[in-house]
C-alpha positions as CSV (number, residue, x, y, z in Angstrom):
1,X,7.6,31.3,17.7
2,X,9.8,32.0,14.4
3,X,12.3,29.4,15.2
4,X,9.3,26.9,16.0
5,X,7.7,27.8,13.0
6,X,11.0,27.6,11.0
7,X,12.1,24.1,12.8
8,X,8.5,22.2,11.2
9,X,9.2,24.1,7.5
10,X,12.4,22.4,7.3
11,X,11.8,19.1,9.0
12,X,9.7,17.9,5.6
13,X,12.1,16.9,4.0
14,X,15.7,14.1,5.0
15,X,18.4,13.1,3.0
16,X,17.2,11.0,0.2
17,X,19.6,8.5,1.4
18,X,18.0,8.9,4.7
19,X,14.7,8.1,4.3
20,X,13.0,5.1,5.7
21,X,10.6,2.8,3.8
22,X,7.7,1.8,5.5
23,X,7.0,-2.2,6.2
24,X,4.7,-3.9,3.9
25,X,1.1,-4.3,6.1
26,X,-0.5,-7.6,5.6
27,X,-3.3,-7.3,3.6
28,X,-6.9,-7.0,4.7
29,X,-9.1,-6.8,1.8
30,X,-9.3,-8.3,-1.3
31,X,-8.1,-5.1,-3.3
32,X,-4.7,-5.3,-0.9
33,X,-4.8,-8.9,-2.2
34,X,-4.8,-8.7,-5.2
35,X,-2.2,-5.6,-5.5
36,X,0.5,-8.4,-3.4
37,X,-0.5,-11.1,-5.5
38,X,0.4,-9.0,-8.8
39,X,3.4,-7.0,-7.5
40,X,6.2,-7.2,-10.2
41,X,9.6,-7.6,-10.2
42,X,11.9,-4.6,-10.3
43,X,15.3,-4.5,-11.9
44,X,17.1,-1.4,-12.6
45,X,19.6,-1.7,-16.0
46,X,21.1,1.9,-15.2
47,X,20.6,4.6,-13.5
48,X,19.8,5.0,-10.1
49,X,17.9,2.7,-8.0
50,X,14.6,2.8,-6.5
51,X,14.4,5.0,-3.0
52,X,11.5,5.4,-0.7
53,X,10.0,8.7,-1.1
54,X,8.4,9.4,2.5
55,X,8.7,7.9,5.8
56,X,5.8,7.2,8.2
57,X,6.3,10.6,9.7
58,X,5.2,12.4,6.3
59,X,8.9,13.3,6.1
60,X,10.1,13.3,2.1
61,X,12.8,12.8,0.2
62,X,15.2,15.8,-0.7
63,X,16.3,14.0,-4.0
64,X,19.3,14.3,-5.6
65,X,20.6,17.5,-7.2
66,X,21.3,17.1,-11.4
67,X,25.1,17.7,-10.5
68,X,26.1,14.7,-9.5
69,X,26.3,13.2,-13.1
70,X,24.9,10.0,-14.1
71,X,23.9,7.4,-11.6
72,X,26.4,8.9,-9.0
73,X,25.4,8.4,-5.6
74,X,21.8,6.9,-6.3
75,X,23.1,3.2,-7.2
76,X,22.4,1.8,-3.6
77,X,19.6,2.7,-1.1
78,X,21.4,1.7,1.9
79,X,17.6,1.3,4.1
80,X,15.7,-0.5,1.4
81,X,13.4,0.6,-1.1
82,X,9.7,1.4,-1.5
83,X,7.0,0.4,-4.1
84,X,3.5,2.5,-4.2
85,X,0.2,1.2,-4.9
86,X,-3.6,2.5,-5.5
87,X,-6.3,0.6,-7.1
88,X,-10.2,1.2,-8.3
89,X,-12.2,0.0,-10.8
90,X,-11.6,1.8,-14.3
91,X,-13.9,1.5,-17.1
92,X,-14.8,-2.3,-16.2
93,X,-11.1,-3.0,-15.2
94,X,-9.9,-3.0,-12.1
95,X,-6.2,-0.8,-12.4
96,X,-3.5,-2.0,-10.0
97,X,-0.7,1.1,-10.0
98,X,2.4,0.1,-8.8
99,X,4.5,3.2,-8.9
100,X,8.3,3.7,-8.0
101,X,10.4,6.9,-6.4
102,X,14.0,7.9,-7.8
103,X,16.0,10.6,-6.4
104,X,16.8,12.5,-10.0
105,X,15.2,12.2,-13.4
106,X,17.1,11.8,-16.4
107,X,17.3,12.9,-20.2
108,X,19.0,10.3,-22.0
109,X,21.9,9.4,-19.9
110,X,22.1,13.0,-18.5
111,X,20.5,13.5,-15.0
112,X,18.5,16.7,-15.2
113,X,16.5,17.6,-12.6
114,X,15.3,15.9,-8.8
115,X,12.8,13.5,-8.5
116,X,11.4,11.1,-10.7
117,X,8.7,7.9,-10.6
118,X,8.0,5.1,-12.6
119,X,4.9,3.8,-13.4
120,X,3.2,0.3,-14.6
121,X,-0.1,-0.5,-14.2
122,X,-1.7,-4.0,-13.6
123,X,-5.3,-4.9,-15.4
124,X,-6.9,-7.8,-13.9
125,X,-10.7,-9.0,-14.3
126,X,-11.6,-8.9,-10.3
127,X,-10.0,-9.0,-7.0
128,X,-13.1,-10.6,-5.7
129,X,-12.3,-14.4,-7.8
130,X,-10.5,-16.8,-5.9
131,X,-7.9,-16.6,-9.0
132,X,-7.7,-13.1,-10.3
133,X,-6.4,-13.2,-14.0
134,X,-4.3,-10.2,-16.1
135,X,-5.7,-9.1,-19.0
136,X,-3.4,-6.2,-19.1
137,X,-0.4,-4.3,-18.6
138,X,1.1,-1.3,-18.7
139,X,4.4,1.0,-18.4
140,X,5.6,4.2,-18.3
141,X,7.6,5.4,-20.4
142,X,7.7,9.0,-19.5
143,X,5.7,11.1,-16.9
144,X,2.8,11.5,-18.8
145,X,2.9,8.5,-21.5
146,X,2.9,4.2,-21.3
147,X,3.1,1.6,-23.7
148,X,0.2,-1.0,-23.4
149,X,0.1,-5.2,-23.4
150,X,-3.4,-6.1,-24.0
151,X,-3.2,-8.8,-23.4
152,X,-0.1,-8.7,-21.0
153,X,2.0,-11.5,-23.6
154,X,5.4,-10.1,-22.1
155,X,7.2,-10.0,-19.0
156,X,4.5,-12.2,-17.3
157,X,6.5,-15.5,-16.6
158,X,4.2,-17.3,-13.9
159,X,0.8,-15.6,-14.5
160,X,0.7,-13.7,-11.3
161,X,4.1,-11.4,-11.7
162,X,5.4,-9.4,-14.3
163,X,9.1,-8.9,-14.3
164,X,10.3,-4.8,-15.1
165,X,13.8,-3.0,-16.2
166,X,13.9,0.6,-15.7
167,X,16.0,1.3,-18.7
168,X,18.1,4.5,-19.7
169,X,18.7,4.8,-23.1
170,X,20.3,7.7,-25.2
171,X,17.5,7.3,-27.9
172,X,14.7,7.0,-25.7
173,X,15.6,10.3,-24.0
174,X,13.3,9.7,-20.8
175,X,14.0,7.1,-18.7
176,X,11.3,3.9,-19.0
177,X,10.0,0.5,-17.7
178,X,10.2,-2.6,-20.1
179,X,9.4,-5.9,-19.8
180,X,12.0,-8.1,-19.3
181,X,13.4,-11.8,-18.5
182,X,15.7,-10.6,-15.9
183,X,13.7,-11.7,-12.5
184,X,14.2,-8.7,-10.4
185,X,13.5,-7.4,-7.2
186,X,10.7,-6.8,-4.9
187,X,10.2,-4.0,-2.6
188,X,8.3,-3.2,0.6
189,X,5.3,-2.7,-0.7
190,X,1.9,-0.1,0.6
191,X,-1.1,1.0,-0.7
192,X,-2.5,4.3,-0.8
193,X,-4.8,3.6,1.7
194,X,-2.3,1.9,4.2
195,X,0.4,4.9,4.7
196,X,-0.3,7.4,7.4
197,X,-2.4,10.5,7.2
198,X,1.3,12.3,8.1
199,X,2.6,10.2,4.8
200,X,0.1,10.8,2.3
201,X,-1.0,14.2,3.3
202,X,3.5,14.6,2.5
203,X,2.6,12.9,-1.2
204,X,-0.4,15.4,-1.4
205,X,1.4,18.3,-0.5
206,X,5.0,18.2,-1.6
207,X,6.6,19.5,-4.9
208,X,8.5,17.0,-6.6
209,X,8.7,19.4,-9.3
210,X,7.6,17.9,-12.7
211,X,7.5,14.4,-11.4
212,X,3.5,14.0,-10.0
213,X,3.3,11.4,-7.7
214,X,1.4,9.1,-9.4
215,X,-1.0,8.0,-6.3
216,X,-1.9,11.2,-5.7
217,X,-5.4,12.5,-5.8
218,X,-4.1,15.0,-8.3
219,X,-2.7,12.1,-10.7
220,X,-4.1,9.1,-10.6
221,X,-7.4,9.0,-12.5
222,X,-5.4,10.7,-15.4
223,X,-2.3,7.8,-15.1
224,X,-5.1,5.6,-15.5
225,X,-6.1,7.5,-18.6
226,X,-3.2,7.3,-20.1
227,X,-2.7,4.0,-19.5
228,X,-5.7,2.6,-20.4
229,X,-4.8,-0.1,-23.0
230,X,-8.1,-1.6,-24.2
């Protein structure tokens, strides 16, 4: 019973490098829609990459221990990479989160701990309009803070898709998102309500130390809140 017991503690978390992201679903309501139609762009100017942070077993990412300096080891995710998404409606808005997993957080150009996300939020009028339109945007630029475009003047090339740099910078300390003209990368994309019960219950349940996962029950209304740009 010990070693049973033992064998499910330690089968939460893989290799960081080892995790596998989970296929974009097609879309089935007009909420999914809309968070595909405004997806942005990802490029990444240093640091590491983006990773998946669970697979569809609810299995997470170990992350990347602080001594492996700089953007060692993290500058290729060798299965492909993930992007997060939840929406609702938020004080006559409707918030599109996009969030993004990395396997060690940063001060300056130091890495300093495991586990790390990035954050931007899209504001758009309604999901429900044949042509949804963005009246704002905004990006983390730290785990708690964002800087807001109201309305989203930067970054926003074709109307529908804004283009992001996740940017270390030795006078910024944290690492950020910034708009940028640099197209960038998509990801496989899922919503909150698309992963498994085995996934999200893993995003609900699993310290990632100082890094909240953004989706989460625990953090999203208060993302929302800090990134409310109106």
């Amino acid at each position: 019973m010990l070693s049973m017991v033992f064998t499910l503690a330690i089968a939460g978390s893989v290799d960081f490098n080892k995790v596998v992201p989970i296929a974009q679903p097609s879309p089935s309501t007009s909420a999914q829609k809309a968070a595909i139609k405004f997806k942005p762009r990802l490029s990444i100017t240093n640091g590491c990459v983006s990773f998946p942070a669970v697979n569809s077993a609810g299995e997470t990412s170990s992350g990347l221990q602080e001594g492996y300096r700089g953007s060692s080891r993290c500058t290729n995710a060798p299965l492909g990479s993930q992007v997060y998404g939840r929406t609702t409606w938020y004080n006559g808005k409707f918030a599109i989160l996009y969030t993004w997993y990395f396997p060690k957080g940063f001060w300056n150009e130091y890495a300093t701990r495991r586990h790390d996300w990035a954050s931007a939020v899209v504001w758009i009028d309604n999901p429900e309009l044949a042509s949804p339109s963005i009246l704002g945007l905004s990006v983390s630029t730290a785990d708690w803070k964002f800087k807001a475009y109201a309305p989203a003047s930067s970054g926003i090339t074709d109307g529908t898709t804004p283009r992001l740099a996740h940017v270390l910078n030795v006078e910024k300390g944290y690492p950020y998102l910034t708009t940028t003209d640099t197209v960038g990368d998509f990801q496989e994309f899922i919503m909150w309500d698309q992963l498994t019960t085995a996934a999200r219950t893993a995003l609900k349940t699993t310290d990632f130390g100082v890094a909240k996962v953004p989706v989460s029950d625990a953090a999203f209304d208060t993302k929302l809140k800090k990134a409310w740009p109106f």
